[in-house]
py3Dmol code that shows the C-alpha trace and the ligand (Angstrom):
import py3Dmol

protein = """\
ATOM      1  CA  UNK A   1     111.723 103.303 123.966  1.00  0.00           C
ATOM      2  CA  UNK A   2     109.998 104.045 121.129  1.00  0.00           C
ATOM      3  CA  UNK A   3     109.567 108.046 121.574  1.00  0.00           C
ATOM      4  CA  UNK A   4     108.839 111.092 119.714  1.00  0.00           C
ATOM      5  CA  UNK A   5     111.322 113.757 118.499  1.00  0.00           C
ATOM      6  CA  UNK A   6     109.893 116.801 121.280  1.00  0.00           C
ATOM      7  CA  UNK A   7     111.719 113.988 123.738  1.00  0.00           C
ATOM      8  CA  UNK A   8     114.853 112.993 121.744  1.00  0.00           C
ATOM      9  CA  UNK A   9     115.782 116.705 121.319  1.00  0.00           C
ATOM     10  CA  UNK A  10     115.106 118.336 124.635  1.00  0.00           C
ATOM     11  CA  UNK A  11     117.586 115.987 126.340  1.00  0.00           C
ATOM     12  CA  UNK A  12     119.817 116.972 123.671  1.00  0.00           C
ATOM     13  CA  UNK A  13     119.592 120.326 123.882  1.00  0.00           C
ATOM     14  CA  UNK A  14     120.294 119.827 127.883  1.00  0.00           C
ATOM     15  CA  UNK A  15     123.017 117.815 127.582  1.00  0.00           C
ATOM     16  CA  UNK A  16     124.885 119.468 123.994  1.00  0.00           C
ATOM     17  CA  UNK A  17     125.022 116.903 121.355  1.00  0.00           C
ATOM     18  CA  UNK A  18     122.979 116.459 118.124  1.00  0.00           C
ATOM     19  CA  UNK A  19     120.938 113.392 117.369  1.00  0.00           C
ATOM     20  CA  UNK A  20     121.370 111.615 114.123  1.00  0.00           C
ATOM     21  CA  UNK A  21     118.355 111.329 111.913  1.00  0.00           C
ATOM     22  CA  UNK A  22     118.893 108.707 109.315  1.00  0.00           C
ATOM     23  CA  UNK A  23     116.995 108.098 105.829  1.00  0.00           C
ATOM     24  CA  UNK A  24     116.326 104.464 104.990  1.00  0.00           C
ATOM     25  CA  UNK A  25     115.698 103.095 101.983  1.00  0.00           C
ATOM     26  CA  UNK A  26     114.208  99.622 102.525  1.00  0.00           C
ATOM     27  CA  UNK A  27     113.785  97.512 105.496  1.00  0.00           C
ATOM     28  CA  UNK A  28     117.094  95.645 105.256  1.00  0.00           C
ATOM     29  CA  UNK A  29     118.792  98.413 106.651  1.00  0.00           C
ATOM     30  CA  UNK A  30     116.654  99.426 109.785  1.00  0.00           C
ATOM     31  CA  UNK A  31     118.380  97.147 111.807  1.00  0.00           C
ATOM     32  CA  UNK A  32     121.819  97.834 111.797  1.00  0.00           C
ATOM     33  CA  UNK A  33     120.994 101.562 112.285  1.00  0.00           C
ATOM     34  CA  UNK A  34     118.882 100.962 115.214  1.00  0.00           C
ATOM     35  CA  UNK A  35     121.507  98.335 116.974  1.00  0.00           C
ATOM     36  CA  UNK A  36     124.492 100.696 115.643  1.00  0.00           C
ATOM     37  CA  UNK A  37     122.782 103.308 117.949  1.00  0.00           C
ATOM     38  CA  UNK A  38     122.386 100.996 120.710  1.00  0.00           C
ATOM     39  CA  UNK A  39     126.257 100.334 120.251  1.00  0.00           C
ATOM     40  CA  UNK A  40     126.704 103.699 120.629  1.00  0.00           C
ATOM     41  CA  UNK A  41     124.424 104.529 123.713  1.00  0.00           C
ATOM     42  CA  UNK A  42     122.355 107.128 121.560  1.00  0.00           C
ATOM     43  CA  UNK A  43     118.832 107.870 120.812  1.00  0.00           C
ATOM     44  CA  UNK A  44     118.241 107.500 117.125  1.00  0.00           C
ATOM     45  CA  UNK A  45     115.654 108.910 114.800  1.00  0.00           C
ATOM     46  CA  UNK A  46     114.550 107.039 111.674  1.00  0.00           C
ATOM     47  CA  UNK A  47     113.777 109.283 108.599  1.00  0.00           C
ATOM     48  CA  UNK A  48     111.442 107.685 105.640  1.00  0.00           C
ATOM     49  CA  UNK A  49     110.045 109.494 102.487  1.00  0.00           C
ATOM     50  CA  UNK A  50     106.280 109.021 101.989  1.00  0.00           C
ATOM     51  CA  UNK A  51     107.196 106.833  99.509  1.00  0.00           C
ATOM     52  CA  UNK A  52     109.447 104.716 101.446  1.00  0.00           C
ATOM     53  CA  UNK A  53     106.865 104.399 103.690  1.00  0.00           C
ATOM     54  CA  UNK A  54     104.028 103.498 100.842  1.00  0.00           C
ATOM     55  CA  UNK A  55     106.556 101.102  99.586  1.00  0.00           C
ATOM     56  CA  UNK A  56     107.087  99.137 102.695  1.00  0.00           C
ATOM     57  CA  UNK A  57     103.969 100.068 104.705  1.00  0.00           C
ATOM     58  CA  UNK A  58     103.805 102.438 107.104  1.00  0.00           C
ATOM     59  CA  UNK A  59     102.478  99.872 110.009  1.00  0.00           C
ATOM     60  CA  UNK A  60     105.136  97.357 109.019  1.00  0.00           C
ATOM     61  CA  UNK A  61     107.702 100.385 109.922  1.00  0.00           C
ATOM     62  CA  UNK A  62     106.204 101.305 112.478  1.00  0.00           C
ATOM     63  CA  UNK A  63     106.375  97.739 114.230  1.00  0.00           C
ATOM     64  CA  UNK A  64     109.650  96.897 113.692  1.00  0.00           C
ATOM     65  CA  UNK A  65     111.299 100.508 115.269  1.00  0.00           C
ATOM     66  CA  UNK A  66     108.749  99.798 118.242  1.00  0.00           C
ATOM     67  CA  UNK A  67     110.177  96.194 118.308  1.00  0.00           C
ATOM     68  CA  UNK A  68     113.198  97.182 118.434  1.00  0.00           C
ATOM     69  CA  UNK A  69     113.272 100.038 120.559  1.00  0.00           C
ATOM     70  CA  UNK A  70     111.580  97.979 123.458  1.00  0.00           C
ATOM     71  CA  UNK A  71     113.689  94.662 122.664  1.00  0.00           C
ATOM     72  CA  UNK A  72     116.967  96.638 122.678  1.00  0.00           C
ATOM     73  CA  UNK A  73     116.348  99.487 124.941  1.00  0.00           C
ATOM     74  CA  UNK A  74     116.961 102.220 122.563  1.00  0.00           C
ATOM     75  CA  UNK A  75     115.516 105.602 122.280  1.00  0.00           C
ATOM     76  CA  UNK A  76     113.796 105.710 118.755  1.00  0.00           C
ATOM     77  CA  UNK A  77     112.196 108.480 116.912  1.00  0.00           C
ATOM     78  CA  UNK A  78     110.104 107.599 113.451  1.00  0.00           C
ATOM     79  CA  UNK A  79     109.940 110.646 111.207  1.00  0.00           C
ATOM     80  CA  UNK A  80     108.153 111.521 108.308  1.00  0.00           C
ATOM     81  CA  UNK A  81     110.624 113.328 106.039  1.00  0.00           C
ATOM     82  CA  UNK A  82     110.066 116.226 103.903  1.00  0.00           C
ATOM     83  CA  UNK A  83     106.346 116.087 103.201  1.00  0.00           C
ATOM     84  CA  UNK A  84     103.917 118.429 101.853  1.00  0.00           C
ATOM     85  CA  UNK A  85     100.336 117.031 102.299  1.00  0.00           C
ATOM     86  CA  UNK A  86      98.194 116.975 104.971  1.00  0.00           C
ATOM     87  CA  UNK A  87      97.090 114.000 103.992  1.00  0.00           C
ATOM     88  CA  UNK A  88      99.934 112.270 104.034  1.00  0.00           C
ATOM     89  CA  UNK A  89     100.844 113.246 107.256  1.00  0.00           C
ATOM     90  CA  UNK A  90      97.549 112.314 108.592  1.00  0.00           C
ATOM     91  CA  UNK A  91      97.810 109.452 107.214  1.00  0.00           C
ATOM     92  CA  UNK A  92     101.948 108.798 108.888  1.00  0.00           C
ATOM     93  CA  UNK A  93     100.046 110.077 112.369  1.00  0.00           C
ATOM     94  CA  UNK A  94      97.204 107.751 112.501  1.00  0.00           C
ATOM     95  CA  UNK A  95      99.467 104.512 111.180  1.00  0.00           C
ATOM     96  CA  UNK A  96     101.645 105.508 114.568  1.00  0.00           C
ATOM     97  CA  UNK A  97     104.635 107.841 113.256  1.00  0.00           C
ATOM     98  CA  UNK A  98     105.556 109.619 116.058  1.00  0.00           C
ATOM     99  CA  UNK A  99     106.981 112.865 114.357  1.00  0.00           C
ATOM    100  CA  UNK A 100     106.691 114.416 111.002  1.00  0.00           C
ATOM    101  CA  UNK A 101     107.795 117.189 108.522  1.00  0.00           C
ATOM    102  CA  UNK A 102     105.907 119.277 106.853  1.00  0.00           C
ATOM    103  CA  UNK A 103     108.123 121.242 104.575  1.00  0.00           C
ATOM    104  CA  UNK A 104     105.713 124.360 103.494  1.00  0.00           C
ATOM    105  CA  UNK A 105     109.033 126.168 102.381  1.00  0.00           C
ATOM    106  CA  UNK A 106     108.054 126.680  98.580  1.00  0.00           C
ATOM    107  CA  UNK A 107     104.958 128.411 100.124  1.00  0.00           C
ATOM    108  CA  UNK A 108     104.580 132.266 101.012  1.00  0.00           C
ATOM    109  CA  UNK A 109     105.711 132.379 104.285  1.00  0.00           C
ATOM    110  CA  UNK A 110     102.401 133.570 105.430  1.00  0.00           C
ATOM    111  CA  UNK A 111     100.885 130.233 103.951  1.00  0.00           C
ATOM    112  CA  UNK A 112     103.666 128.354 104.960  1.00  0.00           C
ATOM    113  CA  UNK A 113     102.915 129.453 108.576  1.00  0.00           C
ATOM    114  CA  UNK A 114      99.311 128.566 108.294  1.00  0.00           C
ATOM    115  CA  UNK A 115      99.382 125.246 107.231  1.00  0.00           C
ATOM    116  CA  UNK A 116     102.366 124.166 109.369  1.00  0.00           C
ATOM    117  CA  UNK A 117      99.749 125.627 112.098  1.00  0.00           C
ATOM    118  CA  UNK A 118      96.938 123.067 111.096  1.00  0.00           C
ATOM    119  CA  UNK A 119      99.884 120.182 111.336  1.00  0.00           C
ATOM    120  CA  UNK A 120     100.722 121.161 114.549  1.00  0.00           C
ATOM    121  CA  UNK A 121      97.581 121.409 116.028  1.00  0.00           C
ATOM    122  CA  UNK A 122      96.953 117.815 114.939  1.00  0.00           C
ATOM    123  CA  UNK A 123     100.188 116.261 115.786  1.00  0.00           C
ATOM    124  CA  UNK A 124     100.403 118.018 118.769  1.00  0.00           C
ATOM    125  CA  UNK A 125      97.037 116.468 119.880  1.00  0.00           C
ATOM    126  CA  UNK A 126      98.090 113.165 119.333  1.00  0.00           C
ATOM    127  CA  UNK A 127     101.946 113.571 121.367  1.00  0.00           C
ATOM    128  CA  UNK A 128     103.088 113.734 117.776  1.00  0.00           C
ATOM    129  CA  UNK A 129     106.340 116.221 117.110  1.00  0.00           C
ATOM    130  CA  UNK A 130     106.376 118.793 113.783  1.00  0.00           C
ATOM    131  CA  UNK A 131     109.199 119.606 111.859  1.00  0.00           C
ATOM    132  CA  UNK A 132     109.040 122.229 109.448  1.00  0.00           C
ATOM    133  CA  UNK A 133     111.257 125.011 107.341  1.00  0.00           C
ATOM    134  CA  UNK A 134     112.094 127.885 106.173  1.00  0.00           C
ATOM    135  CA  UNK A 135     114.156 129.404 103.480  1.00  0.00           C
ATOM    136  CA  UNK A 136     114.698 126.617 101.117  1.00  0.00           C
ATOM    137  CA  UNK A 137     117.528 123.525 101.068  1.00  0.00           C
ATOM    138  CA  UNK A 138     118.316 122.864  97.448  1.00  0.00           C
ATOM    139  CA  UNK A 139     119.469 119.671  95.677  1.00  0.00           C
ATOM    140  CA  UNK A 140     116.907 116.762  95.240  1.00  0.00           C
ATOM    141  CA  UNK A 141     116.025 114.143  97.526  1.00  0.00           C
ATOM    142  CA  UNK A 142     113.440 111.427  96.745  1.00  0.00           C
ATOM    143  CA  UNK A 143     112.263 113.434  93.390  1.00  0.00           C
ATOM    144  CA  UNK A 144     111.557 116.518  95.322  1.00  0.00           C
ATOM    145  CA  UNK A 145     114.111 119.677  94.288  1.00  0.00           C
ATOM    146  CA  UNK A 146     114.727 122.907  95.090  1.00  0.00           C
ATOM    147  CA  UNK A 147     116.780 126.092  94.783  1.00  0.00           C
ATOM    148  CA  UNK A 148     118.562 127.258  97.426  1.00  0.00           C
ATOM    149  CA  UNK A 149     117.704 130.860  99.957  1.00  0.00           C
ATOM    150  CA  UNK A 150     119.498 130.924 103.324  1.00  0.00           C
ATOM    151  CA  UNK A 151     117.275 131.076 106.496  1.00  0.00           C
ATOM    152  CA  UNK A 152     116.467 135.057 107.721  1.00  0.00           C
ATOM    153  CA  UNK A 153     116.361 134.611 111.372  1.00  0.00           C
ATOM    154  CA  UNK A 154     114.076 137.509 112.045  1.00  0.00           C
ATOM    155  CA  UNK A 155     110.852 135.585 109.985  1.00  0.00           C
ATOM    156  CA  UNK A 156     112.498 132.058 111.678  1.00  0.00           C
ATOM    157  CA  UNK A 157     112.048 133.867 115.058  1.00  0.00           C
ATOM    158  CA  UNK A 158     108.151 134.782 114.359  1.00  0.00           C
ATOM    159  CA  UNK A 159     107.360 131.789 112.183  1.00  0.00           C
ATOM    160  CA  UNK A 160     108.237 129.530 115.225  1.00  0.00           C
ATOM    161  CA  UNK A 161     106.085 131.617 117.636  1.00  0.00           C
ATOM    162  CA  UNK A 162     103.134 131.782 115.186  1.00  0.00           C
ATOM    163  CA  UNK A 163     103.757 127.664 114.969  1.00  0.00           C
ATOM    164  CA  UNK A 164     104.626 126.628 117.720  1.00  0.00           C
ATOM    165  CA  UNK A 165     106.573 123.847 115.972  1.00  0.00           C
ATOM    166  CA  UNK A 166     109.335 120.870 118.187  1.00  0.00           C
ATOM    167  CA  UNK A 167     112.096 121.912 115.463  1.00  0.00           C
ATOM    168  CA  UNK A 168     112.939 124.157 112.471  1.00  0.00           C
ATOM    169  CA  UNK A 169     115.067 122.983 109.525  1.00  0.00           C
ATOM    170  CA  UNK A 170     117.518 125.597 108.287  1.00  0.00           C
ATOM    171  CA  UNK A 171     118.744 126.334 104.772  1.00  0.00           C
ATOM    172  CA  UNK A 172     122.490 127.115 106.178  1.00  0.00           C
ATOM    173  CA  UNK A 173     124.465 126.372 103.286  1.00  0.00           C
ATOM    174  CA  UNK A 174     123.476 122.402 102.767  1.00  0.00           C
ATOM    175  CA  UNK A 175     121.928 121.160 100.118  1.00  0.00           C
ATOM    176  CA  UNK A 176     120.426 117.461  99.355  1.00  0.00           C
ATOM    177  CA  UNK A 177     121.617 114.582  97.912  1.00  0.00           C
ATOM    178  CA  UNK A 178     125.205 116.139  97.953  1.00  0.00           C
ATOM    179  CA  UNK A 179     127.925 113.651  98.727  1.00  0.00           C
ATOM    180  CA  UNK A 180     131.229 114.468  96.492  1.00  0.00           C
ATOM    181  CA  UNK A 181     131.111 118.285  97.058  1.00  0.00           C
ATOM    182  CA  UNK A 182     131.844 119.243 100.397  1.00  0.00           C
ATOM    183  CA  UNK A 183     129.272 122.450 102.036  1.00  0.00           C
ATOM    184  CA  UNK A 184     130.799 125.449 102.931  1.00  0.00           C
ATOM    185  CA  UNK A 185     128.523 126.239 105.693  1.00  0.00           C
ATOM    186  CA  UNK A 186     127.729 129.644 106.935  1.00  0.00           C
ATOM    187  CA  UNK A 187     128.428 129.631 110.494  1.00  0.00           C
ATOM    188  CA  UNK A 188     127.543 133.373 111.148  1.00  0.00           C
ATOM    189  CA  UNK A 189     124.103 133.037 109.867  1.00  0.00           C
ATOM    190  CA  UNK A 190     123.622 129.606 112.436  1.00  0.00           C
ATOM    191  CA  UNK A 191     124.721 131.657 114.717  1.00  0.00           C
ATOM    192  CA  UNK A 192     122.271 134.326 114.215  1.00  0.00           C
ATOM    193  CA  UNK A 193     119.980 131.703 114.211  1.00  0.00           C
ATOM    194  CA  UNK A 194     120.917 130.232 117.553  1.00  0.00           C
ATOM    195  CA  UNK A 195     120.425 133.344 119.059  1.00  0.00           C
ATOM    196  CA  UNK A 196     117.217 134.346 117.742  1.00  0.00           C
ATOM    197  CA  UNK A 197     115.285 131.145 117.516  1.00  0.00           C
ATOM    198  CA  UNK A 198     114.882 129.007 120.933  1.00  0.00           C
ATOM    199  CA  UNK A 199     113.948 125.623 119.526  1.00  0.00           C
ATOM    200  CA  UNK A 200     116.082 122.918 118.046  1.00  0.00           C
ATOM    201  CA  UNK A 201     117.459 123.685 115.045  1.00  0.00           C
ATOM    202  CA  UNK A 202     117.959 121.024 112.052  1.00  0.00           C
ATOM    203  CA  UNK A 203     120.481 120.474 109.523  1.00  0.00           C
ATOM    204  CA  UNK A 204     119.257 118.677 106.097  1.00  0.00           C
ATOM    205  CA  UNK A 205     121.932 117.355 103.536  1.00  0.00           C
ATOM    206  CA  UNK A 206     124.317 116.248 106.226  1.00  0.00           C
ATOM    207  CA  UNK A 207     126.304 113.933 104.127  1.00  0.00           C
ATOM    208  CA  UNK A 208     127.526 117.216 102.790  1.00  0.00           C
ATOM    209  CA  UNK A 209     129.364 118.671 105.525  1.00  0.00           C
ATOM    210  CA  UNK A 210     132.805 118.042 106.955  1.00  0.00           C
ATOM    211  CA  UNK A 211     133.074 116.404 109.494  1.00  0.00           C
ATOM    212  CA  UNK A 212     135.330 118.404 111.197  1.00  0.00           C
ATOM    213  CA  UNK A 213     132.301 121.176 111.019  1.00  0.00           C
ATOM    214  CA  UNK A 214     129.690 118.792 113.142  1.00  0.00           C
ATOM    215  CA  UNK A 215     131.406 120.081 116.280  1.00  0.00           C
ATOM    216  CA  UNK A 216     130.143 124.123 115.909  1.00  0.00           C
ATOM    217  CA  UNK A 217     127.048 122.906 114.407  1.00  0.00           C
ATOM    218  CA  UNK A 218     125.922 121.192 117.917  1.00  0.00           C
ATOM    219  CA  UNK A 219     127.394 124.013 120.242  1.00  0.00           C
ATOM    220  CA  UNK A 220     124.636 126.544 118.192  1.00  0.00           C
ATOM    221  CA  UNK A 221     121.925 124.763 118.461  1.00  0.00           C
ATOM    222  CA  UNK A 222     121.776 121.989 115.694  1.00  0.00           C
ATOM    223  CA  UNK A 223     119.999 119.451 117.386  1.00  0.00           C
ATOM    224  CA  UNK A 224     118.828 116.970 115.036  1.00  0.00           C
ATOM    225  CA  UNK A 225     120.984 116.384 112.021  1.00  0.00           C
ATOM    226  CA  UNK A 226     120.018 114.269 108.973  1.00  0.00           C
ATOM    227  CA  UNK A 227     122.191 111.842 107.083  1.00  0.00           C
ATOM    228  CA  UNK A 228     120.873 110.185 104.050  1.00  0.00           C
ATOM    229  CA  UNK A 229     123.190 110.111 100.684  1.00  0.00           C
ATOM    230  CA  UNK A 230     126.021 108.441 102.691  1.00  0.00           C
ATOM    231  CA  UNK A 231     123.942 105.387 103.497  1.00  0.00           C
ATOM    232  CA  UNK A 232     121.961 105.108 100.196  1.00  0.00           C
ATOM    233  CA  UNK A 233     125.062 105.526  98.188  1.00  0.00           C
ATOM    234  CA  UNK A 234     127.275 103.265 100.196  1.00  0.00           C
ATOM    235  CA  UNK A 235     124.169 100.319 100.544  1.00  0.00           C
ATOM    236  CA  UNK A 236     123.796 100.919  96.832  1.00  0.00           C
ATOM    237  CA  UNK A 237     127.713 100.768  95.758  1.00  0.00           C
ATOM    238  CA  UNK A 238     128.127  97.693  98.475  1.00  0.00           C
ATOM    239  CA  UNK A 239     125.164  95.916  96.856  1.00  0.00           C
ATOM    240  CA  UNK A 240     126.089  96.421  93.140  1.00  0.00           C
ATOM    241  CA  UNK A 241     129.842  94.931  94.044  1.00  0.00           C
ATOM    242  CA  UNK A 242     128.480  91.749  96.074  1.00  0.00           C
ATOM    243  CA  UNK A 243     125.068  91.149  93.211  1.00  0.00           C
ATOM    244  CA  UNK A 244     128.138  91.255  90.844  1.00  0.00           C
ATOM    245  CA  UNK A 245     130.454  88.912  92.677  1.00  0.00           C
ATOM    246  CA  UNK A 246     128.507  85.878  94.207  1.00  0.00           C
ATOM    247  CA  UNK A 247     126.407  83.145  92.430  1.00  0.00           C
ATOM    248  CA  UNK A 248     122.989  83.576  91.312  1.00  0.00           C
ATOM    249  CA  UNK A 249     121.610  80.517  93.706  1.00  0.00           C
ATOM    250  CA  UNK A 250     123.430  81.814  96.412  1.00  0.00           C
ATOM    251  CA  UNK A 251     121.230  83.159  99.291  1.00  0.00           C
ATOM    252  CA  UNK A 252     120.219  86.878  99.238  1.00  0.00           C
ATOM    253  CA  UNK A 253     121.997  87.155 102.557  1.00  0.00           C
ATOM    254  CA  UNK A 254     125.262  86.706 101.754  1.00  0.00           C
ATOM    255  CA  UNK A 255     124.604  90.090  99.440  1.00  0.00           C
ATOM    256  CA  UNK A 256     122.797  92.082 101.805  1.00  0.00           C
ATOM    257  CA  UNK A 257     124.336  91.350 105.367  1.00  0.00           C
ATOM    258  CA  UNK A 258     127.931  93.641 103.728  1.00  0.00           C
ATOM    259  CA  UNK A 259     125.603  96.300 102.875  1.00  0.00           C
ATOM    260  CA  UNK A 260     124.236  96.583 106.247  1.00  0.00           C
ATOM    261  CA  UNK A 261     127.340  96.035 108.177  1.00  0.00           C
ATOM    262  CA  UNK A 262     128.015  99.266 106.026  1.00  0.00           C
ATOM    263  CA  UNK A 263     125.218 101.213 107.356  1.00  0.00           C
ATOM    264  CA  UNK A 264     126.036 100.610 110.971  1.00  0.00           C
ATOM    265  CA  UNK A 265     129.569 101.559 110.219  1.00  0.00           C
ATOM    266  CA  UNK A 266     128.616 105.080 109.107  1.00  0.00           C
ATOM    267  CA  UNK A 267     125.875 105.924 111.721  1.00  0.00           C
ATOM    268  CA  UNK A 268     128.727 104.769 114.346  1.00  0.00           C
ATOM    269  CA  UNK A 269     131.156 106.932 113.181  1.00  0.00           C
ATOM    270  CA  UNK A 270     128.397 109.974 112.542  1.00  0.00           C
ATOM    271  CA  UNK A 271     126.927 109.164 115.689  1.00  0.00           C
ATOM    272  CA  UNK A 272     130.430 109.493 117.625  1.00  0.00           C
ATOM    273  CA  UNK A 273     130.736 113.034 116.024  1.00  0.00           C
ATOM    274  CA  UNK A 274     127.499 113.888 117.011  1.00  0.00           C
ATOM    275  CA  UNK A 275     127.924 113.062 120.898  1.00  0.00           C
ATOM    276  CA  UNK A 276     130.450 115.786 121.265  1.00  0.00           C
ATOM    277  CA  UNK A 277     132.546 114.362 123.869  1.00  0.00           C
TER     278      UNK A 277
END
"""
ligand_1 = """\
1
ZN
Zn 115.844 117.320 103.801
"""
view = py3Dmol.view(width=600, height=400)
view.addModel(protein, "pdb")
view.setStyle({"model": 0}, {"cartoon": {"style": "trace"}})
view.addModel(ligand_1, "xyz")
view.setStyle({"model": 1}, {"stick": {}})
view.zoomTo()
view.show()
């Protein structure tokens, strides 16, 4: 069903695995992650950018993961990634988003706790989940960058009481848009983390991190765990080879479907890690 992120992550909390929150790019893609999920027997959440969603349309999104998510009995989460205006949030809410992000993290963490407070008290009004951070993910993603500061888990503990906020997105070692460097994570401070904060905890710049790291990432606590350079780096490398290879008046399909069969391939495999059998 088409559900919000509050639901997604609770069961995963219960049952110990992390669900796999995916960026798209355009609409081509949304598909094959949705049915790769489906393949897999996992919930799913769907990440887009405001501008992703300004490009495509937010109701046009919005109808095709409810679509699907009814059609192919999936769970699916739409999420508003990384964004800093209320309005824009607002705006993801009222179009039928079902969970957002507002990242106040280059705020003072008194401000940041205030206006994540006004998010949450209209998401939460409208069964709407709220994302939000602290300490700061670096890298760039979508034209947004950042320097990096880890996490402290004793402000992480009282920003999510003064919140009251579905999940909290760490700065644990990742950083965005990273996809040749591997992260050297650092487990003692998720840890810490795990132990001091009691809501789902979120990993950002996913494609970073070894795999063989996603297993003590979901036994503290990670519970939601984005991936978004893999896909739009693969789609994009896939697409360049096939536009490059086939005639011009052959049909745009015969481009697209490899790029997509790509996609599903690596939210199968991340999925898999992510179900911690
Ligand atoms: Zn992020």
């Amino acid at each position: 069903m088409y559900t919000s992120l509050n639901k997604v992550l609770k069961s995963a909390a219960r049952f110990n695995y992390t669900v796999g929150a995916f960026n798209m790019h355009n609409l081509e893609m949304l598909p094959a992650m949705i049915l790769a999920a489906k393949k897999q027997g996992a919930p799913i959440i769907i990440q887009t950018s405001v501008g992703t969603a300004e490009y495509i349309g937010h109701e046009v999104i919005v109808s095709v993961c409810r679509s699907l998510a009814d059609s192919q009995s999936v769970d699916v989460v739409l999420h508003l990634d990384h964004c800093t205006k209320f309005s824009e949030i607002k705006k993801a809410i009222d179009l039928g988003y079902l969970s957002v992000m507002f990242d106040g993290s280059s705020l003072s963490f008194q401000e940041n706790i205030l206006r994540t407070k006004e998010v949450v008290a209209y998401a939460s009004a409208r069964g709407v989940s709220v994302e939000a951070e602290l300490g700061t993910i670096s890298g760039s993603e979508d034209g947004i960058s950042a320097e990096k500061a880890y996490t402290d888990p004793e402000k992480a503990k009282i920003f999510v009481e003064e919140t009251k906020i579905d999940a909290l997105a760490v700065s644990v070692g990742t950083c965005h848009g990273s996809y040749k460097a591997k992260t050297e994570l650092n487990f003692e401070l998720i840890k810490k983390l795990h132990e001091t904060v009691d809501i789902p905890l979120v990993i950002h710049g996913g494609t970073g991190v070894k795999e063989e790291d996603i297993k003590f990432c979901v036994d503290h606590g990670i519970r939601k765990f984005n991936v978004g350079t893999e896909l739009l780096v693969g789609w994009t490398k896939k697409a360049t080879e096939m536009f490059n290879n086939t005639k011009e008046n052959s049909s745009l399909r015969n481009n697209i479907v490899p790029c997509n069969e790509l996609v599903s391939e690596v939210v199968c495999r991340k999925i898999k890690l992510f179900l911690n059998n």
